[in-house]
CHARMM-style PDB file with segment names, atoms N, HN, CA, C and O in Angstrom:
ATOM      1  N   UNK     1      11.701  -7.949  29.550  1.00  0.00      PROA
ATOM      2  CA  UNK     1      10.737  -8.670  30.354  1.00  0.00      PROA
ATOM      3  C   UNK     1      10.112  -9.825  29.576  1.00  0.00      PROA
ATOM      4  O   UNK     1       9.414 -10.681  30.120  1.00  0.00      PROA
ATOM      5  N   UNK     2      10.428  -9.799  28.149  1.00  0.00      PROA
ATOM      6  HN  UNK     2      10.995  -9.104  27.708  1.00  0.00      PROA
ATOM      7  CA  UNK     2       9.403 -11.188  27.703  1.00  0.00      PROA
ATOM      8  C   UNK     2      10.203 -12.291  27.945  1.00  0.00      PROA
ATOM      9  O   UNK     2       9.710 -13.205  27.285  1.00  0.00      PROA
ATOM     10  N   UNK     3      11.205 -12.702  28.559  1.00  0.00      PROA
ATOM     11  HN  UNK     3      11.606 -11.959  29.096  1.00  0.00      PROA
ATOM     12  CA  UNK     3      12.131 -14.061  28.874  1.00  0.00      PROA
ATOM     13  C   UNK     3      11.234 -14.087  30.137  1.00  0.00      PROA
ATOM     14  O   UNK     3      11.209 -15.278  30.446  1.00  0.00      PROA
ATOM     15  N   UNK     4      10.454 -13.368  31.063  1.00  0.00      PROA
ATOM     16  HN  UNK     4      10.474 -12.401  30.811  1.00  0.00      PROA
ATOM     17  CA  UNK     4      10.687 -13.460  32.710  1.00  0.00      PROA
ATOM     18  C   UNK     4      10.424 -15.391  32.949  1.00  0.00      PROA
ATOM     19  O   UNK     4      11.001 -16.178  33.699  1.00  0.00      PROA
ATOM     20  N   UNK     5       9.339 -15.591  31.961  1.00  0.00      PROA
ATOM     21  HN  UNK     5       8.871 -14.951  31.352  1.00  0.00      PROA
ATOM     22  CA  UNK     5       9.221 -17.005  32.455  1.00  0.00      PROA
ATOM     23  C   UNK     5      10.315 -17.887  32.140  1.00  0.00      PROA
ATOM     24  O   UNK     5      10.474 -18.785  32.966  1.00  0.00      PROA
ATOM     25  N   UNK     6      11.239 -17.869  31.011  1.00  0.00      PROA
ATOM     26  HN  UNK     6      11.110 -17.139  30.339  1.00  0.00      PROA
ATOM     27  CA  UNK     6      12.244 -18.784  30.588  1.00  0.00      PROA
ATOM     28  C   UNK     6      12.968 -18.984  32.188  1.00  0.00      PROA
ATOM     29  O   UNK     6      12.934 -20.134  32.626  1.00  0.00      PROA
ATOM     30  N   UNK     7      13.554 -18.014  32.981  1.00  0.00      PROA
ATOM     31  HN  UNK     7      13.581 -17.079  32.625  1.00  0.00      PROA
ATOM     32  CA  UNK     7      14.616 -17.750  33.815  1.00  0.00      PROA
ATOM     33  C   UNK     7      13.659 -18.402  35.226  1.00  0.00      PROA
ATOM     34  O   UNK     7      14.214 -18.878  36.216  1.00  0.00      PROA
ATOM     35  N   UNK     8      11.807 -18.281  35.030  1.00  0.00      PROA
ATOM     36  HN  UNK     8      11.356 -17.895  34.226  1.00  0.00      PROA
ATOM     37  CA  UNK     8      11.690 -19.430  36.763  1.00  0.00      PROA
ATOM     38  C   UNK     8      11.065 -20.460  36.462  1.00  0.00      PROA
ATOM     39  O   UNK     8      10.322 -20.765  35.529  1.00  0.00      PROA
ATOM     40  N   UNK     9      11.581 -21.151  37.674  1.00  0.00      PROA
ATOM     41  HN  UNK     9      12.185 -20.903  38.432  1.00  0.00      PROA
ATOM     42  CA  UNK     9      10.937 -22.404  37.978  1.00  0.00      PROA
ATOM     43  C   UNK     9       9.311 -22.804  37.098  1.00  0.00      PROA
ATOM     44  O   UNK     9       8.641 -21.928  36.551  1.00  0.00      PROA
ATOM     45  N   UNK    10       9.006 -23.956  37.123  1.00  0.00      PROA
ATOM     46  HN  UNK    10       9.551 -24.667  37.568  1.00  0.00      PROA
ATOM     47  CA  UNK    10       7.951 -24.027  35.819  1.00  0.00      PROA
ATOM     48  C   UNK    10       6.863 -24.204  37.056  1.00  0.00      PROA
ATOM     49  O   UNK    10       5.662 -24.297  36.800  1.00  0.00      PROA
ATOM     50  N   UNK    11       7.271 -24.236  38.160  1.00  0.00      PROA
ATOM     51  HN  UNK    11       8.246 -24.160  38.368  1.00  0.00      PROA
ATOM     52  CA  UNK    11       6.067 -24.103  39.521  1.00  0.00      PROA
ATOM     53  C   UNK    11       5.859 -22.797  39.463  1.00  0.00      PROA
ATOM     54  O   UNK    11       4.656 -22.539  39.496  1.00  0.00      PROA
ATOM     55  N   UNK    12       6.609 -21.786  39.382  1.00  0.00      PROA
ATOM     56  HN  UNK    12       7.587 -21.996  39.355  1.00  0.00      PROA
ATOM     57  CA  UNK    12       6.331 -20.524  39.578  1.00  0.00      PROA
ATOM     58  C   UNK    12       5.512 -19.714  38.042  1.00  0.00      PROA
ATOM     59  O   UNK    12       4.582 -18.911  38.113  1.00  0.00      PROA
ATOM     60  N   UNK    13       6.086 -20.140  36.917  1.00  0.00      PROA
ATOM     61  HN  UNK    13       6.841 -20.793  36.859  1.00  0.00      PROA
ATOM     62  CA  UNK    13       5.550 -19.818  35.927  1.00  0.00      PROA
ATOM     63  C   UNK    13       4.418 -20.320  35.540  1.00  0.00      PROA
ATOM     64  O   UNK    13       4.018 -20.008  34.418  1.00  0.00      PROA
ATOM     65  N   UNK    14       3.735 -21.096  36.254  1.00  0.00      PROA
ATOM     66  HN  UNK    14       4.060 -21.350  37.165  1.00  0.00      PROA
ATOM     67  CA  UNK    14       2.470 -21.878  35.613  1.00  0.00      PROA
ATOM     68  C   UNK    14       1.395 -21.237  37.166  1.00  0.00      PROA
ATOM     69  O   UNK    14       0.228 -21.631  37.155  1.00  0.00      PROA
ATOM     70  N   UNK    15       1.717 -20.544  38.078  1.00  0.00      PROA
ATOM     71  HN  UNK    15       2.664 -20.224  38.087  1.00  0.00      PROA
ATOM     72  CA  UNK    15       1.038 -20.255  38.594  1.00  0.00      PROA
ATOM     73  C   UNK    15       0.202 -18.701  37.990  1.00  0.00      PROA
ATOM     74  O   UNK    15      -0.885 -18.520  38.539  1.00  0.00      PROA
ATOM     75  N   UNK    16       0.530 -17.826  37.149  1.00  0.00      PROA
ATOM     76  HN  UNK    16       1.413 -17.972  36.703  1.00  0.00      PROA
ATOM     77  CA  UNK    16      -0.745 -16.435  36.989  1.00  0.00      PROA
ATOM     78  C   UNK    16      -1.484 -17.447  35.418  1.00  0.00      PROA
ATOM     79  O   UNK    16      -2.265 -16.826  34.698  1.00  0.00      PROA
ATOM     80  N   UNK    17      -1.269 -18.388  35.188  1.00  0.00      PROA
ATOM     81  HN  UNK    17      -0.634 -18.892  35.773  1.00  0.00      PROA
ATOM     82  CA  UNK    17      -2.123 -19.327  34.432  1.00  0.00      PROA
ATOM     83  C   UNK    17      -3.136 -20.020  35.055  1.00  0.00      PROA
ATOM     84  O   UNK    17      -4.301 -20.029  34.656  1.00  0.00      PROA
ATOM     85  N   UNK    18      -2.635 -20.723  36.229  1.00  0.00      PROA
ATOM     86  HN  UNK    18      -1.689 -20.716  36.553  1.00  0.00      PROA
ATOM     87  CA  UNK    18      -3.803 -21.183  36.824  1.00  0.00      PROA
ATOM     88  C   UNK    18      -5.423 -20.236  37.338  1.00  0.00      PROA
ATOM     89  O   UNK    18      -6.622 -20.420  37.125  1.00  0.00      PROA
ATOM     90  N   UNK    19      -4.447 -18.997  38.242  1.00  0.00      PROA
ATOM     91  HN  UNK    19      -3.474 -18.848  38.415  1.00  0.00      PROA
ATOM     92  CA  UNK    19      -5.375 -18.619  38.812  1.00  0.00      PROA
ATOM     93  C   UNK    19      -6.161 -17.823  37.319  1.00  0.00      PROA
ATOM     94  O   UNK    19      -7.291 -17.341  37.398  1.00  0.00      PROA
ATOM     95  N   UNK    20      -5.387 -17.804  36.086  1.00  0.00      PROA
ATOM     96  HN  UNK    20      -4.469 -18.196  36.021  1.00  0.00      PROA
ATOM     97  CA  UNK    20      -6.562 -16.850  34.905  1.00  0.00      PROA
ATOM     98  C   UNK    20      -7.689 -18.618  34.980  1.00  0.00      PROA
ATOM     99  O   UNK    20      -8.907 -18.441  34.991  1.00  0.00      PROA
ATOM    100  N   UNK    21      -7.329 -19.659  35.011  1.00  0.00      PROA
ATOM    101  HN  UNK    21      -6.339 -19.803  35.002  1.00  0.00      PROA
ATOM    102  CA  UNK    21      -7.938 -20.723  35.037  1.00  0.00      PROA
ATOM    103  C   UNK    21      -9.077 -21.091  35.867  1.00  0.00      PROA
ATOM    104  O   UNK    21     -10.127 -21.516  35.385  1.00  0.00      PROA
ATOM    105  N   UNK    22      -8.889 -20.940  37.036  1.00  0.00      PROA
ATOM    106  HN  UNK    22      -8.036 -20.595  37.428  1.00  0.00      PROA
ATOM    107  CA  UNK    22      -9.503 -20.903  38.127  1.00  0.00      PROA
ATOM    108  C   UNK    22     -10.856 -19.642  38.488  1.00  0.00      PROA
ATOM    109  O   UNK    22     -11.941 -19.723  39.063  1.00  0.00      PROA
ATOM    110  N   UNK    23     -10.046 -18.434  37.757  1.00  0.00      PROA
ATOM    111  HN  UNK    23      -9.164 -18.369  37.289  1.00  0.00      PROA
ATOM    112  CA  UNK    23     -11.110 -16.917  37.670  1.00  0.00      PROA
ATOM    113  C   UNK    23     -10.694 -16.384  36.539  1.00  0.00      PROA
ATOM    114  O   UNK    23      -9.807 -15.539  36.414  1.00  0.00      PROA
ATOM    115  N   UNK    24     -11.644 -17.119  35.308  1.00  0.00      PROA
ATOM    116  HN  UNK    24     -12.364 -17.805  35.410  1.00  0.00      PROA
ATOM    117  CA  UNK    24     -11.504 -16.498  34.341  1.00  0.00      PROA
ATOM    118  C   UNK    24     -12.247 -15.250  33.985  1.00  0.00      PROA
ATOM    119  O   UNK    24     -13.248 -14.883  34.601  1.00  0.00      PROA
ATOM    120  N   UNK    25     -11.810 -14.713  33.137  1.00  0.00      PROA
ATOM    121  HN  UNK    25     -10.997 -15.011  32.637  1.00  0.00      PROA
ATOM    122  CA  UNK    25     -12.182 -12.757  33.060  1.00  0.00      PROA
ATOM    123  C   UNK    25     -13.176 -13.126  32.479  1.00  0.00      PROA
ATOM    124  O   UNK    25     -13.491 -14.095  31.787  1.00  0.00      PROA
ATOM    125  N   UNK    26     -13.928 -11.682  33.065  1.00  0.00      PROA
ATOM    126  HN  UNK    26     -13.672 -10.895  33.626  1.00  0.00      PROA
ATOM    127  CA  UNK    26     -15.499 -11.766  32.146  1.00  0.00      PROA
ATOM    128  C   UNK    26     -15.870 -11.697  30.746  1.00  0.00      PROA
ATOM    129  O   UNK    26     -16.724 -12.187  30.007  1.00  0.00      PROA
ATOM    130  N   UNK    27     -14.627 -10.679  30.656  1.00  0.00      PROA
ATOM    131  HN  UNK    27     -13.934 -10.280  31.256  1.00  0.00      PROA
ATOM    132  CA  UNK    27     -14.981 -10.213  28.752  1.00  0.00      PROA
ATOM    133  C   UNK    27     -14.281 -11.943  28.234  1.00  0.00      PROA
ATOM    134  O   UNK    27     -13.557 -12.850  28.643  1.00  0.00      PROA
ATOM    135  N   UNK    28     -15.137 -11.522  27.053  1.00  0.00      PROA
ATOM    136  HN  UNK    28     -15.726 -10.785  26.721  1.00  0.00      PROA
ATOM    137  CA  UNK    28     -14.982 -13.358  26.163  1.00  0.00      PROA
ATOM    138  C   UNK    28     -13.726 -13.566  25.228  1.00  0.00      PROA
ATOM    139  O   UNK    28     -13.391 -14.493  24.490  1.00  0.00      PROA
ATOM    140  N   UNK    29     -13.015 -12.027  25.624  1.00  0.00      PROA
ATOM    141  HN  UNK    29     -13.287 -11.274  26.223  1.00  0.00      PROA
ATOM    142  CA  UNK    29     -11.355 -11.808  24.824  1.00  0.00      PROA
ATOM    143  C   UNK    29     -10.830 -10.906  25.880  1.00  0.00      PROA
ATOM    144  O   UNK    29     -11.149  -9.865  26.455  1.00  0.00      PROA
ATOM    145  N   UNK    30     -10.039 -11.637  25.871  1.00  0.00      PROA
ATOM    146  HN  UNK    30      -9.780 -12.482  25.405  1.00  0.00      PROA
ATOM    147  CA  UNK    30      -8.758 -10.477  27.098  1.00  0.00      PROA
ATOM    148  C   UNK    30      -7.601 -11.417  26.788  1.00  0.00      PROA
ATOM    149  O   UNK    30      -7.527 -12.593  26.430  1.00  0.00      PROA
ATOM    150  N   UNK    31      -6.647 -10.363  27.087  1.00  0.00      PROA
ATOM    151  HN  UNK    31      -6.707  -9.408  27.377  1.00  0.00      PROA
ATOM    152  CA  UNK    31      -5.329 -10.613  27.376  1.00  0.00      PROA
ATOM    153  C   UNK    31      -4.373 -10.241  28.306  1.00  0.00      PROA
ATOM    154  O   UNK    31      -4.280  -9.044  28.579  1.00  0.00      PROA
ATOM    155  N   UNK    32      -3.538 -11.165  28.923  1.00  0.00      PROA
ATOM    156  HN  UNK    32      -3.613 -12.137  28.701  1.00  0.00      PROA
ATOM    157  CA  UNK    32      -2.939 -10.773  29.848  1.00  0.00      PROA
ATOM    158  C   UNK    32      -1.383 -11.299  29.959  1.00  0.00      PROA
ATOM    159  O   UNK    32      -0.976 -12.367  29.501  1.00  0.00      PROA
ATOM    160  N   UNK    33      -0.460 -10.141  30.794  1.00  0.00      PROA
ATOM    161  HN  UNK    33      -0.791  -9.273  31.166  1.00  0.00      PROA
ATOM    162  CA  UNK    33       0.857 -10.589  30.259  1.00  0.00      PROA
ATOM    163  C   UNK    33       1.013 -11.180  31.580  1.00  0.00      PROA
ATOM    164  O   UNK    33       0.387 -10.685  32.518  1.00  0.00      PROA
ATOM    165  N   UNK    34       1.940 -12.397  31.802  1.00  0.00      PROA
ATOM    166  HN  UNK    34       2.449 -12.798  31.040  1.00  0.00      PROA
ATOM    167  CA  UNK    34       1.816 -12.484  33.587  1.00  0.00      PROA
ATOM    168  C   UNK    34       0.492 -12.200  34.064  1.00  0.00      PROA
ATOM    169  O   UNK    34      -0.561 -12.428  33.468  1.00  0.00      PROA
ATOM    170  N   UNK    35       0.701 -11.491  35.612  1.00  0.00      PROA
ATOM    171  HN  UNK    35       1.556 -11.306  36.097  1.00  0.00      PROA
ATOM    172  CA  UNK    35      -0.888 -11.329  35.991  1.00  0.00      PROA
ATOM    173  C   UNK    35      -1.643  -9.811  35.793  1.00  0.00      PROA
ATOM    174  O   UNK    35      -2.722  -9.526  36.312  1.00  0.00      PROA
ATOM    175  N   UNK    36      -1.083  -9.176  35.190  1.00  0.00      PROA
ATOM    176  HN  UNK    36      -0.206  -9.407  34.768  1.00  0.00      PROA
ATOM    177  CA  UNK    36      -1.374  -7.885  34.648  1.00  0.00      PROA
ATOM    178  C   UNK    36      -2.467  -7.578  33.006  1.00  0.00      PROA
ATOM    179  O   UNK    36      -2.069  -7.471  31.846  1.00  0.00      PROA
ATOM    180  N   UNK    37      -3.749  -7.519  33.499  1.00  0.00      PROA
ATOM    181  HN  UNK    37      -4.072  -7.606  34.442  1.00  0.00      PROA
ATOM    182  CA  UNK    37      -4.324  -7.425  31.595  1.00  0.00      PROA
ATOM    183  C   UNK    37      -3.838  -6.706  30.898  1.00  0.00      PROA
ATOM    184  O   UNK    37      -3.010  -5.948  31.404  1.00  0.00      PROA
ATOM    185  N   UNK    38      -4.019  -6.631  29.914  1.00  0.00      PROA
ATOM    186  HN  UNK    38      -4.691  -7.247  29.503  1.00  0.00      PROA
ATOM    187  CA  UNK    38      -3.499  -5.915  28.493  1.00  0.00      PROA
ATOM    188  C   UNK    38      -4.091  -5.212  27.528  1.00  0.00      PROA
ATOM    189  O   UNK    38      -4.003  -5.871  26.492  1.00  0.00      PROA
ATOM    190  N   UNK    39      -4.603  -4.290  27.360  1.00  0.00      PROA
ATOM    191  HN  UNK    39      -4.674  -3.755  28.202  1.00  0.00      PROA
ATOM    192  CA  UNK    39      -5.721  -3.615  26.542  1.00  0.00      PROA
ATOM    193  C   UNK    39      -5.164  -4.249  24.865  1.00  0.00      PROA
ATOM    194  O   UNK    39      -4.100  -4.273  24.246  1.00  0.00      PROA
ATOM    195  N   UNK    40      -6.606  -4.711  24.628  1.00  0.00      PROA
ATOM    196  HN  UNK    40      -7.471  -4.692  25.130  1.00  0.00      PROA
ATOM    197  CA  UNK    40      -7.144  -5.245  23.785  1.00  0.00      PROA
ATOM    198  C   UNK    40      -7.296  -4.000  22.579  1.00  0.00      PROA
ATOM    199  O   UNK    40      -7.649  -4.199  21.416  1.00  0.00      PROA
ATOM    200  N   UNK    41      -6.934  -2.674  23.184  1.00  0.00      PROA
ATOM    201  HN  UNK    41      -6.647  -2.512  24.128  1.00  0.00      PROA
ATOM    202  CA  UNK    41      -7.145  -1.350  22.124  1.00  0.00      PROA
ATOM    203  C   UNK    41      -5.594  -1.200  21.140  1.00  0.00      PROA
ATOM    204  O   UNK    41      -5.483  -0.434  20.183  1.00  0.00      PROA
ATOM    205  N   UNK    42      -4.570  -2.060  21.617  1.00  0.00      PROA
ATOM    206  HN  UNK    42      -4.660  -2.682  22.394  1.00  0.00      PROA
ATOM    207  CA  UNK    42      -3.494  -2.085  21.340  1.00  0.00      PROA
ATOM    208  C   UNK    42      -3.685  -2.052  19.795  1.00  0.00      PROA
ATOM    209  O   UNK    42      -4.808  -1.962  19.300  1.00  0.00      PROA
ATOM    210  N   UNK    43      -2.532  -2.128  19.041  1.00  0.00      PROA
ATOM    211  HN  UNK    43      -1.620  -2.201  19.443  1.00  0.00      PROA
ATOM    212  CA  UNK    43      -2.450  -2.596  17.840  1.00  0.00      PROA
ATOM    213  C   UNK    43      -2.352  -3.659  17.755  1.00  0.00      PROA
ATOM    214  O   UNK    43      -2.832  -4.373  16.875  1.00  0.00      PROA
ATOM    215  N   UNK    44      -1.703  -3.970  18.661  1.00  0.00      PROA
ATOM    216  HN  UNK    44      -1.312  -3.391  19.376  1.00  0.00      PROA
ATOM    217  CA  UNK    44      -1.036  -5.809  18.499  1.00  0.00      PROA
ATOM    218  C   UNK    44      -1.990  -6.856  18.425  1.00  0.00      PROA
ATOM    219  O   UNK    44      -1.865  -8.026  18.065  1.00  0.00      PROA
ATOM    220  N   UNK    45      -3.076  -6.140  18.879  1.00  0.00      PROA
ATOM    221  HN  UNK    45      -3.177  -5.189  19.172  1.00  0.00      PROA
ATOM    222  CA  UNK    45      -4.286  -7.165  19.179  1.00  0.00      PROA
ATOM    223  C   UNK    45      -4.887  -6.369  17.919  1.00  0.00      PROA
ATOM    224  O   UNK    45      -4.646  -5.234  17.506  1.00  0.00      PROA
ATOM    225  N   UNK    46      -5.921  -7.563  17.369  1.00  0.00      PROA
ATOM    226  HN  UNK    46      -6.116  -8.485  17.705  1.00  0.00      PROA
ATOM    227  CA  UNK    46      -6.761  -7.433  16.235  1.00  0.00      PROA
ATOM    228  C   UNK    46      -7.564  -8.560  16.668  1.00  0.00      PROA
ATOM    229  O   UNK    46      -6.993  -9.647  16.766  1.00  0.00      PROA
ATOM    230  N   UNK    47      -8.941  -8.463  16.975  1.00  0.00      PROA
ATOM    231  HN  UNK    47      -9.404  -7.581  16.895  1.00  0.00      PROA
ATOM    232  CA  UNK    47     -10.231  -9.362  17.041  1.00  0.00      PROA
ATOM    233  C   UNK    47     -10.495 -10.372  15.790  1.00  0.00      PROA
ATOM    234  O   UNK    47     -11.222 -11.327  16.060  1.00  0.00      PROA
ATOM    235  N   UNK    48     -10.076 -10.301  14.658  1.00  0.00      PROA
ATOM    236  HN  UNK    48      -9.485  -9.525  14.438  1.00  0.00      PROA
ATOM    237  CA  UNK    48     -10.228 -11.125  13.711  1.00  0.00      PROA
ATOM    238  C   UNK    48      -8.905 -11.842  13.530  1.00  0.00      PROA
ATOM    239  O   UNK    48      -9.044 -12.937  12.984  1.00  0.00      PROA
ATOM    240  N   UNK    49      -7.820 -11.562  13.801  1.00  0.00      PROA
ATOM    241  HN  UNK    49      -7.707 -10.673  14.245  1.00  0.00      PROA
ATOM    242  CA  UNK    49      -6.529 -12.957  13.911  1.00  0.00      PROA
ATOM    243  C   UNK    49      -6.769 -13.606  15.172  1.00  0.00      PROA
ATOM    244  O   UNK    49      -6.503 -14.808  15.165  1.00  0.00      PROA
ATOM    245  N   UNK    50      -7.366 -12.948  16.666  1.00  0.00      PROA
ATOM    246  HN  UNK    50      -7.582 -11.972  16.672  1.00  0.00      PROA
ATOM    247  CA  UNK    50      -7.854 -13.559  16.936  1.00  0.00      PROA
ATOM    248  C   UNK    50      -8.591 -14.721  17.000  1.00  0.00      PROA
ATOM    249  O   UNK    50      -8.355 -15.781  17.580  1.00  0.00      PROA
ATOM    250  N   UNK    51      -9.596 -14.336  16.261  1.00  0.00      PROA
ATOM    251  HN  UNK    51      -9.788 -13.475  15.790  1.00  0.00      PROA
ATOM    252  CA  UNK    51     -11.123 -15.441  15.848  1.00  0.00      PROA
ATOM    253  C   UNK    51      -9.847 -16.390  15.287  1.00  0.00      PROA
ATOM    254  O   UNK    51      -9.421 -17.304  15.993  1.00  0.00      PROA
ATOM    255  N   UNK    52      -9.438 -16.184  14.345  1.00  0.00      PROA
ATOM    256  HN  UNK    52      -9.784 -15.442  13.772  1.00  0.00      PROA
ATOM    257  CA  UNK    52      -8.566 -17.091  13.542  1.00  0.00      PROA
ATOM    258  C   UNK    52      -7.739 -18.165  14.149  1.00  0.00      PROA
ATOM    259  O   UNK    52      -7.700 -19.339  13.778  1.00  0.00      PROA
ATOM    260  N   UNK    53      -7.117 -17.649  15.076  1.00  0.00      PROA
ATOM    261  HN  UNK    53      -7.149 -16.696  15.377  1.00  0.00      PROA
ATOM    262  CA  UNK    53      -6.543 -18.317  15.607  1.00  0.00      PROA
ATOM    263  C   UNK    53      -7.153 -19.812  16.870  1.00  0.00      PROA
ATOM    264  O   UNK    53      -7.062 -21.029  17.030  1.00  0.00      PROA
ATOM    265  N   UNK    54      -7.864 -18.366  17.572  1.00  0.00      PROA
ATOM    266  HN  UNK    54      -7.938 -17.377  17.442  1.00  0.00      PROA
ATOM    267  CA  UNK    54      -9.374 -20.089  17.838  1.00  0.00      PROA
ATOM    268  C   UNK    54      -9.825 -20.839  17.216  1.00  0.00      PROA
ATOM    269  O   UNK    54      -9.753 -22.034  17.504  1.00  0.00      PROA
ATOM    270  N   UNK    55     -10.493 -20.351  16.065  1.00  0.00      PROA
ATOM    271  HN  UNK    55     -10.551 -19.380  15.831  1.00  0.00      PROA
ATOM    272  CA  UNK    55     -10.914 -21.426  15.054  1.00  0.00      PROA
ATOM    273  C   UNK    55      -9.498 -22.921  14.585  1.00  0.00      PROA
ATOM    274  O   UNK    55      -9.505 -24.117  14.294  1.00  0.00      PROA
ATOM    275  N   UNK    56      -8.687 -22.017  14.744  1.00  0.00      PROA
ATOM    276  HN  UNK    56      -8.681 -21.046  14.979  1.00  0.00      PROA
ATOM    277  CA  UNK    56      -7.185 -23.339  14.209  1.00  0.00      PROA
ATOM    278  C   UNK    56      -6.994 -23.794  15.187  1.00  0.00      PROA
ATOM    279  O   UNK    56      -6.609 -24.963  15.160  1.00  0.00      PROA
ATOM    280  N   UNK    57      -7.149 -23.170  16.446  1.00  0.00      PROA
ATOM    281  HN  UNK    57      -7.463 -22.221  16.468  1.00  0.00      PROA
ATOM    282  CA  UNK    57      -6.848 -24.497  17.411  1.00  0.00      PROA
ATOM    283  C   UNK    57      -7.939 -24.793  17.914  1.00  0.00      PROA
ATOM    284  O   UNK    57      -7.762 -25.502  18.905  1.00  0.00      PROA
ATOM    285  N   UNK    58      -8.958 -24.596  17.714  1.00  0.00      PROA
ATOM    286  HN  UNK    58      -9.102 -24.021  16.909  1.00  0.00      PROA
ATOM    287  CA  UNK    58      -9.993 -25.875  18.086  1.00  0.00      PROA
ATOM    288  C   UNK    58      -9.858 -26.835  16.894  1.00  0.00      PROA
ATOM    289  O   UNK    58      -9.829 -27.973  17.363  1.00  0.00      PROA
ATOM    290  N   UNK    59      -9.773 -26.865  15.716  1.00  0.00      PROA
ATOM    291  HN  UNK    59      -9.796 -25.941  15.335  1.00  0.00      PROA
ATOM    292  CA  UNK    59      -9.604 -27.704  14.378  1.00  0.00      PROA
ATOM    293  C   UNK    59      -8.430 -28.152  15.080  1.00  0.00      PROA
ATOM    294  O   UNK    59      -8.447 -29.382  15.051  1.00  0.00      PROA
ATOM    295  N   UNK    60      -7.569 -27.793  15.604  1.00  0.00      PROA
ATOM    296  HN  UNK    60      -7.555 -26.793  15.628  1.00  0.00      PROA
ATOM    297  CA  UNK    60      -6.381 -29.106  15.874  1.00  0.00      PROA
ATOM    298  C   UNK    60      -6.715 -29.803  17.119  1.00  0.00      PROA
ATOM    299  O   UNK    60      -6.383 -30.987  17.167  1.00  0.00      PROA
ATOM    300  N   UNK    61      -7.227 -29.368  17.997  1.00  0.00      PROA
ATOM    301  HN  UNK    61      -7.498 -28.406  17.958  1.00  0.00      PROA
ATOM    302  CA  UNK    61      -7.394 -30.117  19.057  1.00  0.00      PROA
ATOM    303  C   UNK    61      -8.912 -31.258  18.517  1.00  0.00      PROA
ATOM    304  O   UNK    61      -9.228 -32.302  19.088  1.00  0.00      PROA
ATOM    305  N   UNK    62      -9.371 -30.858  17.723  1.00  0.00      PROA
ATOM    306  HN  UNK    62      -9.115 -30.010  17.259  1.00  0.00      PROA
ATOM    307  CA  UNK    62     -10.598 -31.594  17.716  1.00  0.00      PROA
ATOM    308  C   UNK    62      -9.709 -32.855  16.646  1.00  0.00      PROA
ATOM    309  O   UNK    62     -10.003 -34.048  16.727  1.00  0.00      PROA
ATOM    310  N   UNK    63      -8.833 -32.437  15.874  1.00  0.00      PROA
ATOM    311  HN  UNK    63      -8.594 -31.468  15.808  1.00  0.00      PROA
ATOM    312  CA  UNK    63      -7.891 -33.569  14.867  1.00  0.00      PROA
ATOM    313  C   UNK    63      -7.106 -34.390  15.864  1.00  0.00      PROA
ATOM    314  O   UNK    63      -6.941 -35.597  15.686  1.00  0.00      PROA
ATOM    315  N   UNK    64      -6.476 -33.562  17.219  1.00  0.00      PROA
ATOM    316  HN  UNK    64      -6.609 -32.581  17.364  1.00  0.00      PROA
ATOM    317  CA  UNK    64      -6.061 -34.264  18.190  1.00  0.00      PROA
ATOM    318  C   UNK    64      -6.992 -35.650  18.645  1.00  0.00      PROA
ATOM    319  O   UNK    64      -6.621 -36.822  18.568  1.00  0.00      PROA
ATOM    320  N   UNK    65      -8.171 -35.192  19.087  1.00  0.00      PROA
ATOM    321  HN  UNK    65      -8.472 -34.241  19.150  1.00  0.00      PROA
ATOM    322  CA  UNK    65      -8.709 -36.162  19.676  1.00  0.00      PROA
ATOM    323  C   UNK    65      -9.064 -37.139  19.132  1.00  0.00      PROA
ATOM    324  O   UNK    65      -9.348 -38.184  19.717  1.00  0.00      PROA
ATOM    325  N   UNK    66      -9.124 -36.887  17.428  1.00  0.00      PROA
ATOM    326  HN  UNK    66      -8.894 -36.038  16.952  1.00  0.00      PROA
ATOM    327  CA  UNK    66      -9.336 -37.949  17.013  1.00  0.00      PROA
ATOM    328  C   UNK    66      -8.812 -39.186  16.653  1.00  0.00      PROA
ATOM    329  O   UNK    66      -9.499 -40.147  16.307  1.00  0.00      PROA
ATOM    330  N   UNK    67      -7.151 -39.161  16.762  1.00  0.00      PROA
ATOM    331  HN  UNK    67      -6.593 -38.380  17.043  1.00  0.00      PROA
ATOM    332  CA  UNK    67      -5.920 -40.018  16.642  1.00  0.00      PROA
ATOM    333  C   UNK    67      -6.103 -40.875  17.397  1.00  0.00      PROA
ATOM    334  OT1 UNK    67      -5.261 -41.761  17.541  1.00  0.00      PROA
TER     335      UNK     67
END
């Protein structure tokens, strides 16, 4: 199942993005695969590579804007 988006249309794959866009979740970390959430109790998830990873992409988008 992790190809499902490679194989549709980029109309169809950009739609369970919008609507997380449109109604974003309450908690201030979630994850979701497609339109299904994902417990955050996982292993895979860790709250501090997290943070990490926000912190690097706001530093690139903020290096973005500045070009």
């Amino acid at each position: 199942m992790g190809n499902d988006f490679a194989r549709m249309p980029v109309e169809e794959a950009i739609l369970p993005i919008i609507e997380l866009l449109e109604n974003p979740p309450k908690p201030s970390l979630s994850a979701y695969k497609q339109r299904k959430e994902v417990s955050l109790a996982m292993k895979t998830f860790d709250k501090e590579n997290a943070q990490r990873l926000y912190n690097k992409t706001v530093q690139l988008m903020k290096g973005a804007k500045e070009k």
